[in-house]
N, C-alpha and C positions, 0 to 999 in steps of 0.2 A: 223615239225609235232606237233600235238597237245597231251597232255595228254589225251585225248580220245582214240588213237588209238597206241595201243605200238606195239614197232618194235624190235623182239630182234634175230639176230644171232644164228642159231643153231651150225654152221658151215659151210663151205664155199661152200659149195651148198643146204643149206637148212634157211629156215626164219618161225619165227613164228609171226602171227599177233595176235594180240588181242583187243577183243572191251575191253575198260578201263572205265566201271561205277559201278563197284562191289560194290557200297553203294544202286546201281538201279538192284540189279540185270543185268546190263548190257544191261538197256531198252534203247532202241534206240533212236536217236535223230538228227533232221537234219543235225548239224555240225559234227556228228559221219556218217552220210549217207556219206555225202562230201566227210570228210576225208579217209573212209575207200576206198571209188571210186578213188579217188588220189593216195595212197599207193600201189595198184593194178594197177592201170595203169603205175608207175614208175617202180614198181615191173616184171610188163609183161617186159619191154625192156630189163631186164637184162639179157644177154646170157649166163652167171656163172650159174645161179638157175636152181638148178634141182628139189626143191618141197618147197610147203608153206605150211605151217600150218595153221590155224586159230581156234582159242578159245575165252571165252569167260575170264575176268580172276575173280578170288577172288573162282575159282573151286565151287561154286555154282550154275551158269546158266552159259550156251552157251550165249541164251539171251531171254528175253520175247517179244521177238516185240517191234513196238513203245511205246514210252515215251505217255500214254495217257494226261499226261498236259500239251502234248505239241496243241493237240488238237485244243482249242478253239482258238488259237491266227496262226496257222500254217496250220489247215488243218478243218476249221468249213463251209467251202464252197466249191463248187466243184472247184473255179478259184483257190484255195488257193491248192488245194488237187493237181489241175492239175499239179502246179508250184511245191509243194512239190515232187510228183509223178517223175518228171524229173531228178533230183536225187538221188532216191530210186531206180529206174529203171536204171539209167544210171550204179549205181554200181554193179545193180546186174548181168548187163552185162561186167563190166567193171572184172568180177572175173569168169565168163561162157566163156569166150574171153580169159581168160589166156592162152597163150598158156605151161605153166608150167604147170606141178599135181599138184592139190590141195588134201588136208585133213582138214575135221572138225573134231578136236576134242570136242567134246560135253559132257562135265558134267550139269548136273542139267537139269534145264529148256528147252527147246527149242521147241519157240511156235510163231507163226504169222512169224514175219516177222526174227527171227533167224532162224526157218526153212526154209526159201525160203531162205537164204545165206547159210546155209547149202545143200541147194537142187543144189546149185551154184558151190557146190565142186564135186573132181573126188570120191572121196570116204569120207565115214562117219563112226567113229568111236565112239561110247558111253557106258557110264557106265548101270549096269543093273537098276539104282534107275533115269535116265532120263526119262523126258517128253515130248509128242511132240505133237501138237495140232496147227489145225488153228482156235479159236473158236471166229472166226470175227461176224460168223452169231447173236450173243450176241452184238454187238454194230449197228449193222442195217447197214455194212459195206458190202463192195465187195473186192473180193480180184481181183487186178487189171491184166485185162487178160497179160501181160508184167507178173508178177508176178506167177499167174497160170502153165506161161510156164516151169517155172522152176521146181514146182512140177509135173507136165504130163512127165517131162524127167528122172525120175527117178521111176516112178511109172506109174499104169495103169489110164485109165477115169473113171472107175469102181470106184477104190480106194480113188481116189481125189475127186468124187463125195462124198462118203461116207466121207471121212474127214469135208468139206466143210458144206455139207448138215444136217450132226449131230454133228456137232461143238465139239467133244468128244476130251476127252483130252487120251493121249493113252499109257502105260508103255513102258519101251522098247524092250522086248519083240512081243510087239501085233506093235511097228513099225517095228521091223526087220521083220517080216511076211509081212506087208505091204510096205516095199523095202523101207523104208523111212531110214534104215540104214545098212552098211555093217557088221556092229563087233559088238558084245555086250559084255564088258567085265567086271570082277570086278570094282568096282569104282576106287581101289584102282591103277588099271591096267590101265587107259585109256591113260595117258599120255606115260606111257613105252609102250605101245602097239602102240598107234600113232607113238613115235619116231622109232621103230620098222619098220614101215610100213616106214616110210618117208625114214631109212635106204637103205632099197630093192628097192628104187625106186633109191636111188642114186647112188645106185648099178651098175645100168641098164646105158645104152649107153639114152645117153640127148636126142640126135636129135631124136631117135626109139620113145622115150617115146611123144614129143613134135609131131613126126607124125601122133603114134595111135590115138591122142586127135584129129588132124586136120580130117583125117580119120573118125573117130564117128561121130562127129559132122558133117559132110558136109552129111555124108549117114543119120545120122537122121534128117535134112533138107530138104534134096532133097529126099529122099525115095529109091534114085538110085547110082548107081558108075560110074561114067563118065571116060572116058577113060583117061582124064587127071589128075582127082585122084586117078587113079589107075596105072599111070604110076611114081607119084613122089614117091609110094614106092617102086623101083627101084631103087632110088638112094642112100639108104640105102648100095647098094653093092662098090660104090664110097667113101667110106671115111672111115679114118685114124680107125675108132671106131670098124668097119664090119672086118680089118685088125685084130686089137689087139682079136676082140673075136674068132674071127676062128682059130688064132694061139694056144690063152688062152686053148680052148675046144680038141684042137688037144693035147698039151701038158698038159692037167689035172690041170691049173691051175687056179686063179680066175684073169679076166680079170679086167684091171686099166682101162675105159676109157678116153680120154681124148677129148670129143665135139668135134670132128673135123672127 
């Protein structure tokens, strides 16, 4: 792994990622796209993790979007943009596709293309002095429909019009109204509150948690419930985890799961 992208252990069922350009604010940049697509895709196969993190680090930005100098040499043409594009996209699927929980934890900045990686996670956690903005319409840019989808999933048409359309840059406040975030807490609180949050999910029985996501996602695709995803949550009454919490709740105590 590169120093762009660190990888640090919370505990044995949790990991924190982080973009590593805190001299850039944490501006994005192709071999940062790359890597962070890779981290995630390694990350997905492991049956241990029950939640990621993702931050930005030096606690000043989440991240500003792309690296604009990277611009004229990586993405000054649309062949250039498309090839770039493939990467960008690839990752932001490659972390929508998790089947773990995700958390952004979000201090500072979080604008262009850190909010579509944030819009990529199951929840969003930020301090009250964060920003959030896609104010691409100022470069004569499009935000790439692959891209777009990720903010319509978290927010209304309505809304993402208005982001888009008046390129404003927005407190955190005026995002949590606009669903662009879950928690607004002290600055000082963002991290104990993410770790918090990441706690109670590891709480919870793995495979439940790795369901409801498959569950969301397939019903916000298809529109509908098919009888074959509505029969795999069923099998939740099949294993060792369904055993330990109906004992745990019978007997008042707090249930250990153990994935299986």
């Amino acid at each position: 792994m590169s120093s762009l992208i660190k990888l640090k252990v919370i505990n044995n069922y949790c990991v924190q990622v982080s973009l590593n350009r805190p001299e850039k604010l944490n501006a994005l940049t192709k071999p940062m796209w790359k890597e962070l697509g890779s981290v995630f895709q390694k990350l997905s196969k492991n049956k241990n993790l029950r939640c990621i993190i993702i931050r930005g680090e030096g606690g000043k930005s989440f991240s500003p979007g792309n690296d604009i100098g990277e611009f004229e040499k990586q993405r000054s043409t649309s062949k250039l943009a498309k090839a770039y594009g493939k990467f960008l996209h690839g990752t932001l699927r490659s972390i929508q596709d998790c089947p773990i929980p995700t958390i952004a934890l979000i201090e500072g900045i979080c604008v262009g293309g850190g909010l579509e990686i944030a819009a990529c996670c199951d929840i969003r956690i930020c301090g009250k002095n964060s920003r959030f903005g896609v104010p691409i319409k100022r470069l004569g840019l499009t935000m790439a429909a692959n891209e777009l989808q990720a903010l319509l999933k978290i927010t209304n048409y309505s809304i993402a019009m208005e982001i888009l359309l008046e390129g404003k840059i927005y407190n955190a406040d005026e995002a949590y109204k606009k669903l662009l975030v879950n928690k607004v807490v002290d600055d000082n609180e963002v991290e104990n509150e993410t770790l918090k949050t990441a706690e109670l999910i590891c709480e919870g029985a793995p495979k439940v948690a790795r369901w409801h996501k498959l569950f969301a996602k397939e019903i916000i695709k298809t529109g509908k419930v098919s009888e074959k995803l509505n029969n795999i949550g069923y099998k939740c009454y099949d294993t060792e985890d369904f055993k330990i919490g109906y004992k745990s709740f019978l007997n008042k105590i707090k249930p250990k799961f153990k994935n299986k």
